[in-house]
C-alpha positions, -999 to 999 in steps of 0.1 A, spaced: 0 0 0 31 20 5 39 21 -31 -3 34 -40 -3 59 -16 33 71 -25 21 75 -62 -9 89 -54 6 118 -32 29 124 -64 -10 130 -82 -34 149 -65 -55 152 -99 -57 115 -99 -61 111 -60 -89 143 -63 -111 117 -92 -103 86 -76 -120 100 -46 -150 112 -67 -156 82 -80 -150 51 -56 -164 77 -28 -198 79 -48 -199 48 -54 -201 41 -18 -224 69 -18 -251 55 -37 -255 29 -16 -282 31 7 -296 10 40 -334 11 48 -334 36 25 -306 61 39 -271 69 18 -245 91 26 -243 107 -10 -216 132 -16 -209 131 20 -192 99 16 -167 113 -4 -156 133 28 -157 104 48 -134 81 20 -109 110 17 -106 116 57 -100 77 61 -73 73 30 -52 101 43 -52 91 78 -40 54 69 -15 70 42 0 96 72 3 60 94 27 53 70 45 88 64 26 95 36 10 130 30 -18 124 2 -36 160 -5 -57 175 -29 -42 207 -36 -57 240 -14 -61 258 -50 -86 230 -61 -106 229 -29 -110 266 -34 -123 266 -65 -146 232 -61 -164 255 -31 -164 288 -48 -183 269 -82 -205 253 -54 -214 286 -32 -222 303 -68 -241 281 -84 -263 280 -50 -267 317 -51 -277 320 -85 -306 290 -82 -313 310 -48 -317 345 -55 -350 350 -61 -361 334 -34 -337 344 -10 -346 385 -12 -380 374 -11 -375 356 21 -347 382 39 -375 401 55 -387 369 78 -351 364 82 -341 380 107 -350 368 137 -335 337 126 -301 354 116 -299 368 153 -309 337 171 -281 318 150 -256 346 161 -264 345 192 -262 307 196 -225 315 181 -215 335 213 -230 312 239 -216 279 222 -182 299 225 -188 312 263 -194 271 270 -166 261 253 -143 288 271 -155 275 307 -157 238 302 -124 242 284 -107 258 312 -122 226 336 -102 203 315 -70 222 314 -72 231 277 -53 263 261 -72 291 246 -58 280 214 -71 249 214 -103 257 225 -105 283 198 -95 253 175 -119 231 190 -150 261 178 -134 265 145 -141 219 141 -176 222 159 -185 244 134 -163 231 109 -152 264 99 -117 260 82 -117 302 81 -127 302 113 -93 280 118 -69 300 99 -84 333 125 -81 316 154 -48 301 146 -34 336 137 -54 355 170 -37 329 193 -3 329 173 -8 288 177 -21 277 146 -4 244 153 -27 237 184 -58 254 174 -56 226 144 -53 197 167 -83 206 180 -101 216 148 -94 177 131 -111 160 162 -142 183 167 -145 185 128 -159 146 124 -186 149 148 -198 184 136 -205 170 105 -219 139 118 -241 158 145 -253 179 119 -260 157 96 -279 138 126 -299 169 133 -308 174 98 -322 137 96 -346 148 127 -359 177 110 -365 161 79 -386 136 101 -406 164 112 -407 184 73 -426 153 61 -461 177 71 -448 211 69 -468 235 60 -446 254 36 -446 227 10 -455 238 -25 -489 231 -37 -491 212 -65 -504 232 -97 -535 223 -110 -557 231 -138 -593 231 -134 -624 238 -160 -652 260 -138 -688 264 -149 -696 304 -140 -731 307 -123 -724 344 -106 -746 366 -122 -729 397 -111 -704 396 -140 -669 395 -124 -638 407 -138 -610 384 -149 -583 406 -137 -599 413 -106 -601 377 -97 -563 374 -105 -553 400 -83 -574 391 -55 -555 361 -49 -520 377 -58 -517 370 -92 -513 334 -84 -535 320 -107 -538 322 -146 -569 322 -167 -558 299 -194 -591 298 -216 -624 311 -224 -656 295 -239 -689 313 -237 -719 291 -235 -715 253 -245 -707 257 -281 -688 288 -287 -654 292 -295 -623 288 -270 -606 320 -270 -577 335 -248 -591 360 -217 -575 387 -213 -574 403 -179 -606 430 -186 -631 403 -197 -659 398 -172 -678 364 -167 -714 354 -175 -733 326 -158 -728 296 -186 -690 303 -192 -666 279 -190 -631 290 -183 -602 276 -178 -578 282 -142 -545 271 -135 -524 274 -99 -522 261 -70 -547 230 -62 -557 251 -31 -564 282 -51 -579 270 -82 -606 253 -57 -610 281 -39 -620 304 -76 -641 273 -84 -662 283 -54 -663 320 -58 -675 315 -94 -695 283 -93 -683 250 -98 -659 227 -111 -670 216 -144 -668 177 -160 -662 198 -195 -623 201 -205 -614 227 -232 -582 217 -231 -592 189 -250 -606 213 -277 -575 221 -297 -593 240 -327 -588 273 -321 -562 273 -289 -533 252 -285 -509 244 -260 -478 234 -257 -440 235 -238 -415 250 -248 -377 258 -236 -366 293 -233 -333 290 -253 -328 324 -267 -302 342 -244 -321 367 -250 -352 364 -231 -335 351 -198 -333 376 -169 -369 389 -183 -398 391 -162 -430 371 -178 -444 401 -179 -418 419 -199 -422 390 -227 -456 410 -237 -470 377 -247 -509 390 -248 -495 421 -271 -472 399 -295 -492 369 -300 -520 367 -282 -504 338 -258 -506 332 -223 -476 313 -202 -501 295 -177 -470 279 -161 -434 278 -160 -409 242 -152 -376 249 -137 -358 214 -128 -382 190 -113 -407 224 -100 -440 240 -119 -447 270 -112 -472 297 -118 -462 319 -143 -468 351 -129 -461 384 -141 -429 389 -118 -415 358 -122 -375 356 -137 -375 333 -165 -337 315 -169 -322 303 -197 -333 264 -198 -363 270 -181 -395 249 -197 -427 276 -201 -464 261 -207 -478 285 -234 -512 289 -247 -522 302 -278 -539 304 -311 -526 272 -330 -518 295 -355 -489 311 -336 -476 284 -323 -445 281 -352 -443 319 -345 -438 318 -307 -414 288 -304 -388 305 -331 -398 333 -303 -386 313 -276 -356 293 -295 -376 261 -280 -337 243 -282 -320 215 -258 -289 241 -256 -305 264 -236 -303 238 -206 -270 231 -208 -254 264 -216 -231 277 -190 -231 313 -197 -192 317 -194 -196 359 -194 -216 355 -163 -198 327 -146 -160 343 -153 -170 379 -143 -195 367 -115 -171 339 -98 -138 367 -102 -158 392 -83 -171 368 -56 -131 358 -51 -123 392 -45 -147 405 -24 -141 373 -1 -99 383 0 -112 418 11 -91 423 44 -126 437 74 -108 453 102 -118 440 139 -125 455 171 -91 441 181 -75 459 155 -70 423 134 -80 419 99 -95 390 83 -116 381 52 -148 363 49 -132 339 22 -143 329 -14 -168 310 -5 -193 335 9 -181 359 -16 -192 339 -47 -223 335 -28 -233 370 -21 -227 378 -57 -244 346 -70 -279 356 -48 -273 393 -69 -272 377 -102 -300 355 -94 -321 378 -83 -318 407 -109 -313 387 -140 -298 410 -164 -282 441 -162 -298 458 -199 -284 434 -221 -259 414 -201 -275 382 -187 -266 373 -152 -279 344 -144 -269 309 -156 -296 279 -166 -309 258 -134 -300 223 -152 -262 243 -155 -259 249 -119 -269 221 -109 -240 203 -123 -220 232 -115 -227 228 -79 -226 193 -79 -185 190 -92 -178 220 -75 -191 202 -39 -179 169 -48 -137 182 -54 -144 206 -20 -153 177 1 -123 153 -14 -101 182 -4 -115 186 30 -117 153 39 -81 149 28 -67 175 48 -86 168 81 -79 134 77 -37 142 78 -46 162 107 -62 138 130 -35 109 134 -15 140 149 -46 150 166 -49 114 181 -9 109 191 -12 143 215 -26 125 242 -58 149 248 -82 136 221 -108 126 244 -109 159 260 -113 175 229 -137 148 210 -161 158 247 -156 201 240 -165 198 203 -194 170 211 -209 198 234 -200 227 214 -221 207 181 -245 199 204 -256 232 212 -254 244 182 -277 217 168 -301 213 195 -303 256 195 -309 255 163 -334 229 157 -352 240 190 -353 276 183 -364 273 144 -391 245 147 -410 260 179 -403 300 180 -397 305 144 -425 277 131 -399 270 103 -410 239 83 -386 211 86 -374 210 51 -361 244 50 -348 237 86 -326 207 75 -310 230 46 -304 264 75 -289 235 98 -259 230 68 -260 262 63 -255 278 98 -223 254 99 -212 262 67 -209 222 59 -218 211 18 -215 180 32 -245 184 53 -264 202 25 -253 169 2 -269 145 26 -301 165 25 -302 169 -10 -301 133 -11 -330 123 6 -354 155 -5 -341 150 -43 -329 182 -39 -361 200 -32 -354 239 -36 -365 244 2 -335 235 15 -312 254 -6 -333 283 6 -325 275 39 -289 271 32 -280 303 14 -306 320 41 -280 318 67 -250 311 51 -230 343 45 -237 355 78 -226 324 90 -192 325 78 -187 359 91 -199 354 126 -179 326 130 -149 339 120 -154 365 141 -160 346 170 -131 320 167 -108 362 161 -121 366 198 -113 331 215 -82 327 197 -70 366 212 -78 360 252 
């Protein structure tokens, strides 16, 4: 074995894709149900380069690489997360506080039960940085304490357990997020017989319920002709139209305007036609539905709009992406019209949008290397990672910027954030697990594995109490702000995993993330200086 791990420390390319792939592998598989996915790549890479150091072997995959697997990961979050995240930042912030604040007091424990066991400062500080498996964190309590040698002896054996305990935590909530309340209702479409006699308007239906619904098609009486509404037509008893949106909502209009009819006109394709198509043309992504004018250009309505594995209501605010699958109804004869409109091609799912990704990844770098000044007159910086984010939630959140395109397509990122994850955790894993054979030979493991156990713990616990019960968070986002609160993909990975990615728990992931890697850098700064 000498020999293989002696080659393989001469090839960290190699080393990186053998990791990938025999630690996915192991991945995939799954008891009663439950896998590690990507997470199992950590796992692989901490265990081969703790057996290789047994024999004097350092196998690594290089710093550079892990920097730019994470930074492709945190982007690729962002951008898939913008829209939803400025939406959601107003709810946030009682959440943001409470996970500060559960920062200091895990840090004001550690401090006093570390003291009761005879531990250094700097090793306590190390300790925080592996609870929270923070490797910033590390580097600013190594440099506060001017012991970056002890404060990483304590980081490798707290870092194993605050991924497990996360990951553990995350399992609970996920147990819980089976009911929540928050889960997207599935679209439906619905035919409604109109029996109101006071002649309601279309558009005043619409914005009654937020725009959440679409009114899809029109037929007045039983034998006229299916036409598009538009949102000044007003109902007479006999109509049938045509609703699409949420199950709960489309049930609730069938009420208000009379009943759900056994008639379908989408059957009817005469004079209106449907049909998906894939929004190709660069040129349209970053555009609101409304801006598309669809009603003006072609008499069309998009009733509903597919992004990954999600429908969704096409409203008038709604980003479109490049990739993204829109539902569009209109007079057959426009139909050759409107998909040239659209580009209606495979490319536009794949396409990575290399303008973007180059200028958007270069500034995320840089703002995370920009040195932020202390209280104790220290500098650090908040690292790559949560700089790509921050400027991935901008670009997916405003689009375009006139005609520069800032987003990328969902089925891109996806893959983006998957490789970029994936040669993070191989580099991760491979570094702690070098670490922790010293870690183990000190002499003081136990102590440590007891004051990161606690430190996790309380993190965890705080968290999940804290979000569930005071915040009434559902338990899918929960499980995503639990990876993201300790800044762990690998956590993120396992819930992924066993959600199939549901978009919830990114949410909750880039909710709390950049804030995250501040705080705790900032509160490893202070343990590491007393």
């Amino acid at each position: 074995m000498v020999q293989v791990f002696e080659v393989l420390s001469e090839q960290p390319v190699l080393f990186l894709f053998l990791l990938i792939g025999v630690g996915m592998a192991f991945g995939h598989l799954k008891i009663k149900g439950v896998g590690l996915g990507a997470a199992a790549v950590l796992f692989l890479a901490i265990g081969l380069a703790a057996w290789a150091k047994s024999y004097g072997v350092e196998l690594e995959v290089t710093r550079q690489l892990g920097t730019l697997g994470l930074a492709l990961f945190t982007f690729a979050i962002g951008i898939n997360s913008g829209a939803s995240f400025f939406h959601n930042l107003k709810s946030a912030i009682g959440p943001l506080v409470t996970m500060v604040a559960l920062y200091a007091l895990t840090a004001l424990v550690g401090v006093q039960v570390g003291h009761l066991m005879g531990m250094d400062t700097a090793l306590i500080a190390g300790t925080f940085a592996g609870s929270v498996t923070n490797t910033p964190a590390l580097a600013a309590a190594g440099e506060a304490s001017n012991q970056l040698d002890r404060a990483t002896v304590g980081y490798a054996i707290a870092y194993l357990f605050g991924v497990i305990g996360m990951m553990i935590a995350a399992t609970l909530a996920l147990a819980y997020g089976k009911n929540d309340r928050d889960a997207p209702s599935p679209l439906a479409n619905r035919t409604i017989r109109v029996e109101r006699e006071d002649h309601p308007c279309i558009g005043d239906m619409a914005e009654k319920l937020g725009g959440k619904v679409t009114f899809s098609r029109l037929r007045r009486g039983e034998t006229g002709p299916i036409s598009r509404p538009s949102l000044t037509d007003t109902l007479d008893p006999g109509d049938l139209v045509t609703v699409v949106g949420p199950r709960e909502l489309v049930a609730r209009v069938a009420t208000e305007l009379g009943h759900a009819s056994s008639h379908s006109l989408i059957q009817d394709r005469t004079y209106l036609d449907f049909r998906r198509m894939t929004v190709s043309d660069p040129k349209l992504a970053g555009r609101t539905v409304a801006d598309l004018e669809m009603s003006k250009k072609f008499s069309a309505t998009i009733s509903r709009v597919r992004r990954g594995d999600v429908d969704m209501v096409a409203e008038p605010g709604l980003v479109l992406q490049q990739g993204d699958r829109v539902r569009v109804v209109a007079p057959t004869s426009k139909m050759a019209e409107i998909t040239k409109f659209f580009g209606d091609s495979a490319r536009g799912l794949s396409d990575l949008n290399p303008i973007a990704l180059g200028l958007g990844m270069a500034l995320g770098i840089a703002i995370g290397e920009l040195p932020i000044l202390t209280p104790t007159g220290a500098y650090f910086t908040i690292g790559s990672a949560a700089g790509t984010l921050i400027v991935g939630l901008v670009f997916g959140r405003i689009g375009r910027i006139g005609s520069f395109v800032t987003a990328l397509p969902f089925t891109a990122c996806q893959v983006m954030a998957e490789l970029g994850l994936l040669i993070f955790l191989a580099q991760a894993g491979a570094k702690a697990g070098g670490q922790i054979i010293e870690a183990f030979t000190s002499g003081a493991w136990l102590n440590i594995f007891i004051l990161g156990f606690i430190m996790t713990s309380i993190m965890a616990i705080g968290l999940y109490i804290t979000m569930r019960w005071v915040f009434k968070m559902g338990g899918t986002q929960l499980s995503g702000l639990l990876g993201g609160a300790q800044t762990q993909p690998a956590v993120l990975a396992f819930v992924n995993s066993r959600t199939n990615a549901d978009p919830r728990v990114s949410l909750g992931y880039a909710l709390v993330y950049p804030v995250a890697m501040i705080a705790k850098i900032f509160v490893a700064q202070v343990l590491g200086g007393l």
